[in-house]
C-alpha positions as CSV (number, residue, x, y, z in Angstrom):
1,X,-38.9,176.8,27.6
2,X,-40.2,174.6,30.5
3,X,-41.6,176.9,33.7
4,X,-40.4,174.1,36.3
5,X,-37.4,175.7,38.4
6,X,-34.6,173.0,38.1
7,X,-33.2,172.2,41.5
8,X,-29.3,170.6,41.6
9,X,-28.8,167.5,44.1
10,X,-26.9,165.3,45.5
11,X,-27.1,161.4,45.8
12,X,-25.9,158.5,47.4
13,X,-26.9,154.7,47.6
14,X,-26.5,153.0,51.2
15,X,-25.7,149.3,51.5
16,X,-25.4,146.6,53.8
17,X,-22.4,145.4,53.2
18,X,-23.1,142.0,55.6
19,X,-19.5,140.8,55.0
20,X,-17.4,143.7,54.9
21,X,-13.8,141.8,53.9
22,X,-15.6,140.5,50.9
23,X,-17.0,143.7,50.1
24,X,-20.4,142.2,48.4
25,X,-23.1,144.7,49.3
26,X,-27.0,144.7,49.3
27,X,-28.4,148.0,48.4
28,X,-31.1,149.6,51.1
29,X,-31.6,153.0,50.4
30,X,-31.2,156.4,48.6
31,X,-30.1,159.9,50.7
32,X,-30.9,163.0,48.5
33,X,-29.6,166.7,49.5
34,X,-30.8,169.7,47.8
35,X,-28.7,172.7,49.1
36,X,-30.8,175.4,46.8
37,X,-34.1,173.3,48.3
38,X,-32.4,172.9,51.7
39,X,-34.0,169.5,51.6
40,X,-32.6,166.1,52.6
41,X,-34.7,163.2,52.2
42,X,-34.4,159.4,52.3
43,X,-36.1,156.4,51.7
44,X,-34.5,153.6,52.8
45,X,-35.8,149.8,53.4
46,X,-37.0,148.7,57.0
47,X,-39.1,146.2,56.7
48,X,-37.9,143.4,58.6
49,X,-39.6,140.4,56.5
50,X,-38.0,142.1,53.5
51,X,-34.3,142.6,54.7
52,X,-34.4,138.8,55.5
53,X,-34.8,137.6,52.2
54,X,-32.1,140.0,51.0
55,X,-29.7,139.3,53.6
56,X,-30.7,135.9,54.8
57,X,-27.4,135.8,57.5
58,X,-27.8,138.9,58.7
59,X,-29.4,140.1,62.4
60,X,-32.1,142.2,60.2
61,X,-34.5,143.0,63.7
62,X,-30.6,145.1,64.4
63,X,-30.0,146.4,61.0
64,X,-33.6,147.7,60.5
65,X,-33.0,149.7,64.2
66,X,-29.6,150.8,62.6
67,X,-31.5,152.2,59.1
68,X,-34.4,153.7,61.6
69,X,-31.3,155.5,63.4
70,X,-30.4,156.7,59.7
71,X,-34.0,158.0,59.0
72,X,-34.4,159.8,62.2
73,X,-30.8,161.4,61.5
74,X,-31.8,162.4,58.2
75,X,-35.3,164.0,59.7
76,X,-33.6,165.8,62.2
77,X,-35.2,164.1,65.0
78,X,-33.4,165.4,68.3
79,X,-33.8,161.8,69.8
80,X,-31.5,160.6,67.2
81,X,-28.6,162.5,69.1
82,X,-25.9,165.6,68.4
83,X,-26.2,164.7,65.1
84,X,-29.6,165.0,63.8
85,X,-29.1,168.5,65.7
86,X,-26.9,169.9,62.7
87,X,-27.7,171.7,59.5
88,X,-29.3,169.2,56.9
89,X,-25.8,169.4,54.9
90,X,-24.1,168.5,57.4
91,X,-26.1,165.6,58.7
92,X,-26.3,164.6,54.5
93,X,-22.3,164.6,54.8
94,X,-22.3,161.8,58.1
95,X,-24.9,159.7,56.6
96,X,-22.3,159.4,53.9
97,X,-19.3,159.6,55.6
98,X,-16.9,156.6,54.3
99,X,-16.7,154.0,56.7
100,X,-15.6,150.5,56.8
101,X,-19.5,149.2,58.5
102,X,-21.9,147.2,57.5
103,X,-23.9,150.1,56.8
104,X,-22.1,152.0,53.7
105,X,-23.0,154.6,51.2
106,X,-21.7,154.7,47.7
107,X,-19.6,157.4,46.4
108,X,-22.0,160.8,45.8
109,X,-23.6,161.7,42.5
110,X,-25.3,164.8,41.4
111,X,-28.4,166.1,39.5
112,X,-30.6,167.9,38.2
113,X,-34.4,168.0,38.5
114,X,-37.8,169.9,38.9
115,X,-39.3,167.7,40.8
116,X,-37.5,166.6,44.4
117,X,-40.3,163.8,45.5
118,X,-40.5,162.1,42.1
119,X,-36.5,162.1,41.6
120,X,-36.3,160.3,45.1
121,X,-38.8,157.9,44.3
122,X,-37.0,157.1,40.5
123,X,-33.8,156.7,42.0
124,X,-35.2,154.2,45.0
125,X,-36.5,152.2,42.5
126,X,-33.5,152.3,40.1
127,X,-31.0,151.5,42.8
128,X,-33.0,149.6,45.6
129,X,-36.9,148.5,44.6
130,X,-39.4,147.1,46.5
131,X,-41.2,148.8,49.8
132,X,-40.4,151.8,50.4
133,X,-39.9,154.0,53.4
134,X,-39.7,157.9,53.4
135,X,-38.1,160.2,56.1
136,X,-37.7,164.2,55.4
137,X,-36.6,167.0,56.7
């Protein structure tokens, strides 16, 4: 029997979905909430250079201030606005609010894990890869 507590979670992808009547989408970034933890993390891609080559038509210098809005939301930052004010749950639930945007998330999944960081990190690289970017709260 393994000692590590397992925590459940929650998950979702968000894209850039440059084109939204086409629906084709880029993925950017994982959102994790741990309710038992009361964690919500993110790592989400920012890096200007990098969003160019995988969104060559797209105003990246704008979406990377859109996905830094995101990260401060998800930290809780109070300069974000109202929303970065709520419980983490909450602000888990708006940052994966349907919408039709260029910014999207994917439907949620769940998990299981005993390790919050190194879940985060596997499922950035499953579903995104490349540089990574981490914002907590």
């Amino acid at each position: 029997m393994s000692s590590v507590s397992q925590v459940e979670y929650d998950f979702a992808v968000l894209r850039v979905v440059p084109r939204v009547h086409l629906g084709a989408f880029v993925n950017v970034g994982v959102v994790m909430h741990a309710r038992q933890a009361e964690r919500l993390a993110m790592r989400v891609l920012t890096d200007v250079a990098q969003l160019g080559a995988r969104l060559p038509d797209v105003d990246v210098e704008l979406l990377a201030r859109y996905l830094r809005a995101c990260e401060a939301i998800c930290a809780g930052d109070p300069s974000a606005g109202p929303v970065a004010l709520a419980p983490p749950s909450e602000r888990f639930h708006w940052l994966t609010a349907p919408r039709s945007d260029v910014i999207q998330s994917s439907a949620i999944h769940e998990g299981v894990t005993g390790e919050l960081e190194a879940e985060l990190e596997k499922l950035y690289e499953e579903y995104v890869g490349g540089a990574k970017r981490r914002t907590d709260s």
